[in-house]
N, C-alpha and C positions, 0 to 999 in steps of 0.2 A: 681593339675595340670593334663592335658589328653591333650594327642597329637591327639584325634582321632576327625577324623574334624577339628581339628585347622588347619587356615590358614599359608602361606608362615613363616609369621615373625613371628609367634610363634614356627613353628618348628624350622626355622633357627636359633628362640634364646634358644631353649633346646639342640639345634646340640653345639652350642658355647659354653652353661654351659657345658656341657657332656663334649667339647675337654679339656676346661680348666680346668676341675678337675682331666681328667687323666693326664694329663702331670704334673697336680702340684708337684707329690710326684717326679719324678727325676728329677725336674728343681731347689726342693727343696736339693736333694743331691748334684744335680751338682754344687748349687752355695756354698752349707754348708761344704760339706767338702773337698774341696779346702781351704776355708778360713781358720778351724780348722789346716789343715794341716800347712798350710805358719803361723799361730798361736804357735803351738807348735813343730811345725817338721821343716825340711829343708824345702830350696828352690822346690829340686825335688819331694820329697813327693807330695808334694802340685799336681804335674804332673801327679804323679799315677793312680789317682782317673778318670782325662782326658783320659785318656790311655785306660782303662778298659772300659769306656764310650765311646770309640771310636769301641773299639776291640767287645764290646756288640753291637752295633748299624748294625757294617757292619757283623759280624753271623748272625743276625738277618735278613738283607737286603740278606744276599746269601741261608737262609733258606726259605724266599719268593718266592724266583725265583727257587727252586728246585723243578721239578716235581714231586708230588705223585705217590706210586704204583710203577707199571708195567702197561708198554705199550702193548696196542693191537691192531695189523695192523687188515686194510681191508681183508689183502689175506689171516691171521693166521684164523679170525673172521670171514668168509664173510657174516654171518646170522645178526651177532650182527653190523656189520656195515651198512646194508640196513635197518635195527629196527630204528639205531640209527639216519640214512639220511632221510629216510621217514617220522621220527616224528618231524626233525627242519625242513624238507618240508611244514607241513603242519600246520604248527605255525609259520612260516614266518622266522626263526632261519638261514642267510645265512653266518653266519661267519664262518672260518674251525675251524673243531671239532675235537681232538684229543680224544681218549677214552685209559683210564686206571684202572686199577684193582687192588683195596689192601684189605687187609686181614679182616677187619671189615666190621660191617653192617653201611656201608655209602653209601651217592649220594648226589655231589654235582660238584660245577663250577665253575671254576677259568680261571682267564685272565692270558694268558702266552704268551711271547716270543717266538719261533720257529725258529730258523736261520732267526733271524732278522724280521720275518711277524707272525703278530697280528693274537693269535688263543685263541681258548678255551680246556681246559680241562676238558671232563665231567668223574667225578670220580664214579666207582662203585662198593661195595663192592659183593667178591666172595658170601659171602651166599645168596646172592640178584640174583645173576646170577645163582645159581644154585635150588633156590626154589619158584621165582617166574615164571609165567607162561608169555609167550610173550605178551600174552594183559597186565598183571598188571606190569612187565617191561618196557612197552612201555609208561605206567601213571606215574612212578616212573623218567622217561627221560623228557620225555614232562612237568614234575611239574619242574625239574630244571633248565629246557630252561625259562619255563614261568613265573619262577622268575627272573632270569635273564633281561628277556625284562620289568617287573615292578623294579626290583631296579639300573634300567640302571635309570633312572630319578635321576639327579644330588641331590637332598636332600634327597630324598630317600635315596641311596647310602652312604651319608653321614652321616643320621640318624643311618643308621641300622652299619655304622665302627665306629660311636663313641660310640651307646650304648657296642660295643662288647672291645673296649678300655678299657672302664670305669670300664667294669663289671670283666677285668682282676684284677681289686685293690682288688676284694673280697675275698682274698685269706681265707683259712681256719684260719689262725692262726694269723693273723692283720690286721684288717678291719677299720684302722683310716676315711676313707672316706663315710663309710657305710652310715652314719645319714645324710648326703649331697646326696651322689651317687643314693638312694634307690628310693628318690621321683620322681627323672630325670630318673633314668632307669623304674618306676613305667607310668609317666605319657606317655611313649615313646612305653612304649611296643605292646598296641593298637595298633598303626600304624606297628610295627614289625610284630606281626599278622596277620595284613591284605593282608599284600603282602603274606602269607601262602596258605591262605583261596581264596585268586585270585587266586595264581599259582594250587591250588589244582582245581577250577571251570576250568582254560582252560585248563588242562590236561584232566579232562573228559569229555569237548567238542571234544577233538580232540580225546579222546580214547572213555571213556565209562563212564557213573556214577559209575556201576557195577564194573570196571576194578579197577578203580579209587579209591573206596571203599575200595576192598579187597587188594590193594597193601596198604594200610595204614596198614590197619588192620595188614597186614602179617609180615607189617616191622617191627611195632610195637613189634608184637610175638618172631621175629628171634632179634632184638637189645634185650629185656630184656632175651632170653635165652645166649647171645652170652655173655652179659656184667655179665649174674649172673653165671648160671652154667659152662662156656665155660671159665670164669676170676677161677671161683674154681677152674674147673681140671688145668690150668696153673701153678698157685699158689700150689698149691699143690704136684703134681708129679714136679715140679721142685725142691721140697726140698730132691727129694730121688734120687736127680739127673737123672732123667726120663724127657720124652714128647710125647704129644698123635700125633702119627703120623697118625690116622683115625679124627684126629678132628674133622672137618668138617661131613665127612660121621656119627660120632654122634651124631654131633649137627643135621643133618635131622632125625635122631631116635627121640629124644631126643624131638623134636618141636611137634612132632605126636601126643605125649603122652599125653592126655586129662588134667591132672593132673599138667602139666607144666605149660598149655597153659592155666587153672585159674590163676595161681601163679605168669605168666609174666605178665596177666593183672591188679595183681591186686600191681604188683611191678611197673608197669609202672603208674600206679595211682598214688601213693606213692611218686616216683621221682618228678612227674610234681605238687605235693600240696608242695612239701618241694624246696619253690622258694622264701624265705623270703626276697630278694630283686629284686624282679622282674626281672632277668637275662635272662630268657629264652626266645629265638626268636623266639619258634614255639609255638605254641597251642597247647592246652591237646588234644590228639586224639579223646576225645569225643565230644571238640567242632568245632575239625578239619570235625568229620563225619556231625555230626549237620548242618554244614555252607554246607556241600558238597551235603547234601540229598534237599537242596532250590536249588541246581542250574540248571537252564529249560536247555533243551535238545535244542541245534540248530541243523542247520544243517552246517557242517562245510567243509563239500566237497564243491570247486569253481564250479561244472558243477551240485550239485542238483539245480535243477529247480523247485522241488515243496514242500509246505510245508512239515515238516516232523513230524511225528509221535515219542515219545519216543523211541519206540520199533524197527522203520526204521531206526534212529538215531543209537540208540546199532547198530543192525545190519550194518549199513553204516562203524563205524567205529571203528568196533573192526576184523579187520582181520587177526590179528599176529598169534595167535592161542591160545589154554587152556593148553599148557604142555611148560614147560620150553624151551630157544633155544637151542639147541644144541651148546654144545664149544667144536671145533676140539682142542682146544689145553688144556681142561680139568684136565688133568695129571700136565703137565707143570706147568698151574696155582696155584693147590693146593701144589703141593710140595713148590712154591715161597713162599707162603703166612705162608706155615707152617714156613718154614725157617724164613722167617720175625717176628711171631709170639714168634718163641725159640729164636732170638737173642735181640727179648725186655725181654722176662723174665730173659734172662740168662743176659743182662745187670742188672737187676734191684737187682739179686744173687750176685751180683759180687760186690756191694756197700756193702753188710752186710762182716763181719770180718768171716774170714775163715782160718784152718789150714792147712797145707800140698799141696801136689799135686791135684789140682780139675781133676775128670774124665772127659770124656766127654758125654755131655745126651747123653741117651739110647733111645729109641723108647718104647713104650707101645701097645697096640691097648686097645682103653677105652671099644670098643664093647666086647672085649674076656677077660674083668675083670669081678670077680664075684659080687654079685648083693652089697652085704655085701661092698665088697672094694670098691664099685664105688661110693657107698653113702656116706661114710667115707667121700670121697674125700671132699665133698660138707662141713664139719666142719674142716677140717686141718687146714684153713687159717682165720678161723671164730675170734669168740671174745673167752675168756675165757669158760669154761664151768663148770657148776656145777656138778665135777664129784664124787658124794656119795648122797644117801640118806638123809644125816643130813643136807647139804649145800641145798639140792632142799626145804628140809623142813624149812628151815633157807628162806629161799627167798618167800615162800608163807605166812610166817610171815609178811614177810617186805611189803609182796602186801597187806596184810590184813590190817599192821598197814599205809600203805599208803606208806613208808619211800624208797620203791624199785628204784626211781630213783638214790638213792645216793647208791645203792648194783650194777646197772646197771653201772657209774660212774668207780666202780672198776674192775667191769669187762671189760670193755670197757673205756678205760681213754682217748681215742679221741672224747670222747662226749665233755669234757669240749671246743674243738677247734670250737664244732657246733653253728652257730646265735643261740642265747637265746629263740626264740618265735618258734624251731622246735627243741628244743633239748630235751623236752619229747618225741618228737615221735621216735628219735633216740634212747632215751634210752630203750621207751618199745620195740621198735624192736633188738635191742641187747639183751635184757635181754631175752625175748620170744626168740630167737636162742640158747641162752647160756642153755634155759631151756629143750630145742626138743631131748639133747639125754638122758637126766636121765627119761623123762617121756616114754621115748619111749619104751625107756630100760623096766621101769616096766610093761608097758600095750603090750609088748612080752612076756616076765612073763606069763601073763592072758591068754594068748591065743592068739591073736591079729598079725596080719601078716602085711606085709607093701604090699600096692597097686600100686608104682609104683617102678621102679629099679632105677627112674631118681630123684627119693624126698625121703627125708627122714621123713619127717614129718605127709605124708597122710598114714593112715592106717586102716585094714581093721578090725572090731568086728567079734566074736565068730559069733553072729546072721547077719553076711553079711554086716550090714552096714558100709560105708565109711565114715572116720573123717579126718579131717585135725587139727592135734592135735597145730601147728600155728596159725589159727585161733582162738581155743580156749585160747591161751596162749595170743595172745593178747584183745579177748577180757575181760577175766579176768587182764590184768595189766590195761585197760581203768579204769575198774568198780572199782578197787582197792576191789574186791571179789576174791578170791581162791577157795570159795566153788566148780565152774564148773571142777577145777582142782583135788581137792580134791578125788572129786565124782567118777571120773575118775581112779586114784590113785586107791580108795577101792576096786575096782574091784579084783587088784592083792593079796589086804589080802583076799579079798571072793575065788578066785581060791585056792591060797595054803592052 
């Protein structure tokens, strides 16, 4: 099946399988256990079940309607509101816009209420606002508006909420729908893409190829540092009852760092191949850039009158500028977002079992930790790790004898929750984590320094050269060889 190209009545009949399989698993509760109940229990019992399904539905209906973020007026913002007016000016975008700002590297658009008149909400996350520059900003709004105006088409629209229904049944830990659900969300996704790949082309009409390009790029770079390294230090200094009150101002360190910035690409690859039901609505960013480097330059101003040139085109329409906007209200906004930040982790603290009186976090600054502690950080929250000599030597066995996905397994027992057709790639990458500080360990032994303060795993040889001892580790669990590891290893018996 492929929804790409397919006409009306083939979409409308994947739009109808899609509804009717998500609903089936609580229409299947709702009628089953009620019966069970009036079966073995009381009268009321039987009511319970309705109650809870009623009490779930309308949470659910007042969590819809609840704004994301933090608000941002015209007169707090007034830079980022003429960014924002300008770019649904000149994409035809005439419905009111509200603009809000929350903690994550997000951007997107939601239909809302307003005292009573129909508006929009364009959502935008802080690291976005403070490290893209106003042209790639301005491609980053213009791409949300201009999906907006392609999945305003009634099937559309409906395509893209019921794959996103459906794809909720996938849960990690019971996936009864999967062998039905995968081919529908499979054949549907094409078309989910496409509305990507358009909204991506009239952003850089209206801004730039160029602008267009690099705000991928960049988001791309700040979402896998925010979700990797940025979810570490969370998770971790919250267990010493601490929180990074520089957050943000490291995470711009921290993105700089060459060393990252392979590491997030080559995670953000990683993420987008480990999709074993086709769940995902955007496109690999490589074939996001792909589609975006075909698309011809118009001219999109109403008053040019002559053909245009590439180059006149850039020029015509990238005028925002190459350095971030200015936010008068900068302060304000990082302390909200941090605050919002500590009170999801410290919810998610508050579920595990705890004795006594809890303190209340502390502050840290990540930037005035030493180099040693701040990489820590990055295994506190990890998988198990092999910590002795004899256990790392026990596991290069197990790569040799091939057997390491079931030593990966133990280390990591959330593997077993992963779909079947990616769950070696989860385990060779747990395993390759669990493996990064015994070898580290030894090859500082040897002489061997670390290259960056923000990884743990790249470091630097005696004779200058740079390794990234991760890479090595996983391409030895692919080859089921240890020898490259090995090799590695002898160095520290050749130093002592």
């Amino acid at each position: 099946m492929n929804a790409q190209g397919a006409g009306p009545a083939r979409e409308w009949s994947l739009i109808t399988a899609m509804l009717a399989l998500a609903v089936l698993p609580p229409l299947a509760v709702a009628v089953a256990v009620p019966l069970a109940a009036a079966r073995w229990g009381t009268p009321g019992d039987a009511l319970m079940p309705v109650v809870f399904v009623l009490i779930t539905v309308f949470g659910a209906v007042a969590a819809f309607h609840r704004l994301p973020g933090r608000a941002v007026r015209p007169r707090d913002e007034p830079e980022l509101a003429a960014l924002v007016r300008d770019v649904a000016e000149r994409l035809g975008f005439r419905e009111p816009l509200l603009v809000r700002v929350v903690p994550e590297v997000a951007a997107s658009l939601h239909r809302a209420k307003v005292s009573g008149v129909r508006a929009y909400v364009l959502v935008l996350g802080l690291p976005l606002l403070r490290t893209l520059t106003a042209d790639e900003l301005a491609a980053v709004i213009a791409h949300e508006l201009a999906h907006e105006q392609h999945v305003g088409h009634r099937r559309t629209a409906w395509l893209l909420r019921s794959r996103h229904l459906l794809a909720a049944w996938l849960a990690p830990r019971f996936r009864p729908l999967a062998p039905v659900a995968a081919p529908l969300l499979r054949a549907t996704q094409p078309r989910a893409w496409r509305t990507e790949t358009d909204a991506d082309a009239d952003a850089a009409r209206v801004t730039s190829t160029r602008a267009t390009t690099t705000a991928l790029e960049r988001t791309a770079l700040l979402d896998a540092v925010f979700n990797g390294l940025g979810r570490h230090w969370w998770s971790a200094l919250a267990q010493n009852g601490t929180y990074p009150q520089d957050f943000y101002a490291a995470l711009d360190t921290a993105t700089q760092d060459p060393h990252v910035a392979v590491r997030a690409a080559g995670v953000a690859a990683e993420r987008e191949a480990a999709d074993p039901y086709a769940t995902a609505d955007h496109p690999p960013i490589t074939a996001r850039l792909t589609a975006l480097a075909k698309t011809a330059p118009v001219a999109v101003r109403p008053y040019a009158e002559e053909p245009q040139t590439e180059a006149t085109v850039t020029a015509a329409v990238t005028p925002y500028g190459e350095e971030p906007l200015p936010l008068r209200t900068a302060g304000a906004l990082e302390r909200w977002c941090v605050e919002q930040l500590l009170a999801q982790h410290t919810a998610r603290k508050r579920r595990r079992p705890r004795r006594g009186k809890a303190e209340p976090p502390r502050p840290v600054s990540l930037l005035a930790l030493p180099d040693d502690r701040l990489r820590e950080l990055l295994h506190a929250e990890g998988p198990g790790h092999l910590r002795s000599a004899e256990a790392l030597e026990a596991a290069l066995d197990a790569v040799a004898a091939g057997t390491w996905p079931r030593l990966a397994r133990r280390v990591e027992p959330r593997i077993r929750q992963v779909p079947a057709s990616v769950r070696r790639t989860f385990a060779r990458d747990a395993l390759a984590d669990a493996m990064i500080p015994p070898v580290t360990e030894a090859l500082r032994a040897a002489g061997w320094t670390h290259a960056s303060r923000w990884r743990t795993s790249v470091l630097t040889a005696p004779d200058g050269t740079t390794l990234d001892i991760g890479d090595t580790l996983t391409a030895a669990l692919d080859a089921d060889d240890p020898a490259p590891v090995r090799a590695l290893l002898a160095q520290r018996e050749a130093a002592v």
